[in-house]
N, CA and C of each residue as an Amber inpcrd file, in Angstrom:
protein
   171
   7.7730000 -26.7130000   8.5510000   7.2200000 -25.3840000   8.6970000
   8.2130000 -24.3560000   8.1650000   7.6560000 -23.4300000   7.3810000
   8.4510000 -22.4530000   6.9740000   8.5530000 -21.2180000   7.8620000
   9.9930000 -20.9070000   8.3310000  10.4490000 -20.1160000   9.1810000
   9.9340000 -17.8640000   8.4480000   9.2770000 -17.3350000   9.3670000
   8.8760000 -16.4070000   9.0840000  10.1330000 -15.1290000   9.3740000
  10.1960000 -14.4650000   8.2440000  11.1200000 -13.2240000   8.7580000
  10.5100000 -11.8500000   8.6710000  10.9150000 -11.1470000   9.7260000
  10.5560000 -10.0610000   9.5950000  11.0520000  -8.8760000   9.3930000
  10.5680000  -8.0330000   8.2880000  11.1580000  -6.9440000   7.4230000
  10.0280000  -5.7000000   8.2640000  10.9050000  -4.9370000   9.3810000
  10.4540000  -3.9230000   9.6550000   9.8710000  -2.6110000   9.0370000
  11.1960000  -2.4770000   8.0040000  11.0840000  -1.1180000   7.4870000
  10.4690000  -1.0560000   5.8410000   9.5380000  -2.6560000   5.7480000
   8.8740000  -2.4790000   4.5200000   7.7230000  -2.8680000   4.4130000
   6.6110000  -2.5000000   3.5150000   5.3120000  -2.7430000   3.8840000
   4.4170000  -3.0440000   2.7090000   3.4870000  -3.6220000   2.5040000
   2.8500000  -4.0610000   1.2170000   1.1290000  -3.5110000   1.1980000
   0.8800000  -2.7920000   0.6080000  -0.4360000  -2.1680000   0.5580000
  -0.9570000  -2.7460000  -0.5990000  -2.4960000  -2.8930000  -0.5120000
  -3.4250000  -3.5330000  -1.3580000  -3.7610000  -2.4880000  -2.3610000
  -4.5690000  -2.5620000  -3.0230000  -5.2080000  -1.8320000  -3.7850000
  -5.9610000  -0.8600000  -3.0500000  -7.5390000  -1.1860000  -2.5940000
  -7.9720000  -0.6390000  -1.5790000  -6.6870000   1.1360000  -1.2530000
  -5.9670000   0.5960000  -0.1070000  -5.3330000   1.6010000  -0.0810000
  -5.1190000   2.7790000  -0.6430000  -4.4140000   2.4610000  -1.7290000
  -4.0400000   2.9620000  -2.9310000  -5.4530000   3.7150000  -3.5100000
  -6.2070000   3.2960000  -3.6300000  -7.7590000   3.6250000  -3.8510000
  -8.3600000   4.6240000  -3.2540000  -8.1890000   4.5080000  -1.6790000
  -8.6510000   5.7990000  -0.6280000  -8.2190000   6.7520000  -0.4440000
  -6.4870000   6.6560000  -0.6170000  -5.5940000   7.6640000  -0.7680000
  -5.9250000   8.6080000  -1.7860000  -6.0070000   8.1460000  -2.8240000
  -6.1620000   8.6910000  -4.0740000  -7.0220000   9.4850000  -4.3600000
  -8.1390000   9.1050000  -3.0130000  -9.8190000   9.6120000  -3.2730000
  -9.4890000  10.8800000  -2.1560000  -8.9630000  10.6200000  -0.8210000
  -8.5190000  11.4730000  -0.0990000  -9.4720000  11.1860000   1.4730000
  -9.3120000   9.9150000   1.3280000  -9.9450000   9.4550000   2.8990000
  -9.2700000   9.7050000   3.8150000  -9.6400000  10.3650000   4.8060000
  -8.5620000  10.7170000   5.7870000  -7.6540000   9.7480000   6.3280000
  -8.7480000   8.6810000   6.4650000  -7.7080000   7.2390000   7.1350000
  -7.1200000   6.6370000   6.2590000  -7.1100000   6.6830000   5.2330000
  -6.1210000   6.2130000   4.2580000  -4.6850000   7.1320000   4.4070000
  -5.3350000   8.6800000   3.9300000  -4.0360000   9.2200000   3.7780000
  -3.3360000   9.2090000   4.6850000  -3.5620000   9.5130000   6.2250000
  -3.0480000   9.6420000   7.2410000  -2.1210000   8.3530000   7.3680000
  -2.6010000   6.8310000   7.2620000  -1.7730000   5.6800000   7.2770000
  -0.5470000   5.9820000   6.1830000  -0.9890000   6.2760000   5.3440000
   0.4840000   6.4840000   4.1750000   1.5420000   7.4840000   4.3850000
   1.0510000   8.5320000   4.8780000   1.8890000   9.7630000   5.3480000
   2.9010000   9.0270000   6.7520000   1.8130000   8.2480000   7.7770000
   2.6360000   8.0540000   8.4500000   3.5490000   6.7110000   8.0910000
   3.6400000   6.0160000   6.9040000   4.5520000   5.1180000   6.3840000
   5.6820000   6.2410000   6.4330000   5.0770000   7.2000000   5.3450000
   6.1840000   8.2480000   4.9650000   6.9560000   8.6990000   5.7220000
   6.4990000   8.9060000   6.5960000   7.0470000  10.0060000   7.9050000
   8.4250000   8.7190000   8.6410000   7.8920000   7.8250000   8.5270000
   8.2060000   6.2010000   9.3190000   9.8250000   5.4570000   8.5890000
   9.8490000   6.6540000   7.3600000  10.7390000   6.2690000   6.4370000
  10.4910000   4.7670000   6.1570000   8.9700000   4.3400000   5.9130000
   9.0260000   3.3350000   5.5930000   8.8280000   2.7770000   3.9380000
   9.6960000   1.6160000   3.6870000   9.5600000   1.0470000   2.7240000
   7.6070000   0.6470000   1.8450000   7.4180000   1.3210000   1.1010000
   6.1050000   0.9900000   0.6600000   5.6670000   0.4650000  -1.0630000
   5.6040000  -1.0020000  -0.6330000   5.9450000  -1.7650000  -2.5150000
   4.0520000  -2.2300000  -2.0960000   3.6320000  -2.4090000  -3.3650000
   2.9450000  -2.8510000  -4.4330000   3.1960000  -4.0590000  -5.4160000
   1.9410000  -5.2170000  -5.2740000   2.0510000  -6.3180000  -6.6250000
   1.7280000  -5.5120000  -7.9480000   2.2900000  -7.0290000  -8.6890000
   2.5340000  -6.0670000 -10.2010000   0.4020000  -6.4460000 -10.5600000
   0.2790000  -7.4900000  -9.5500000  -1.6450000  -7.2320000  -9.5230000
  -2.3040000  -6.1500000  -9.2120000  -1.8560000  -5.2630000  -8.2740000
  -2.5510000  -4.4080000  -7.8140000  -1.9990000  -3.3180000  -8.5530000
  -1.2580000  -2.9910000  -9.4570000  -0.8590000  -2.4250000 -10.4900000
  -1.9040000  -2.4720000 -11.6140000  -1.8920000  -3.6720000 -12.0030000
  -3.1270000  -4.1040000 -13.1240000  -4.8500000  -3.5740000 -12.4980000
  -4.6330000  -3.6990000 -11.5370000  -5.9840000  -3.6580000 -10.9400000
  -6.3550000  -1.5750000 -10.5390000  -5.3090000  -1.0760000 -10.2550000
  -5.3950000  -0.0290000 -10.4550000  -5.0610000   0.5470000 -12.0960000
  -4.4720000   0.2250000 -13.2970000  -5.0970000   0.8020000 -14.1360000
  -5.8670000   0.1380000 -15.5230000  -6.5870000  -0.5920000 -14.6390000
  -7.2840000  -1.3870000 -15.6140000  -8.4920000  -0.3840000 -15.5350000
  -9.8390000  -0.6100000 -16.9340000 -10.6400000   0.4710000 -17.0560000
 -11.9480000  -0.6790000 -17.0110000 -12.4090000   0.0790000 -15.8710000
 -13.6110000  -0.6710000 -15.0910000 -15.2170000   0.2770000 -15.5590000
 -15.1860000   0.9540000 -16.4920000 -16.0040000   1.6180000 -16.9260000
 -17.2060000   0.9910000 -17.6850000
């Protein structure tokens, strides 16, 4: 079994997220602000990178 560690002060958001924020959902922004506020660490895959500027038109 692989032993789990835990990284308090960093956090991994999906796309989605990134998505609602952007649009200006309250519950989105409010979760990110309070990362912010939380001085928390907030990373992104280099997928959800692609997936936010890929052109879905």
């Amino acid at each position: 079994m692989i032993d789990q560690v835990s990284y308090p002060n960093k956090y991994v958001v999906d796309t989605n997220i990134i998505i609602y924020t952007l649009a200006g959902v309250k519950a989105a922004v409010w979760a990110m602000k309070k990362l912010e506020d939380d001085d928390i660490e907030v990373y992104y895959s280099t997928i959800v990178e692609a997936e936010l500027f890929s052109d879905k038109t």
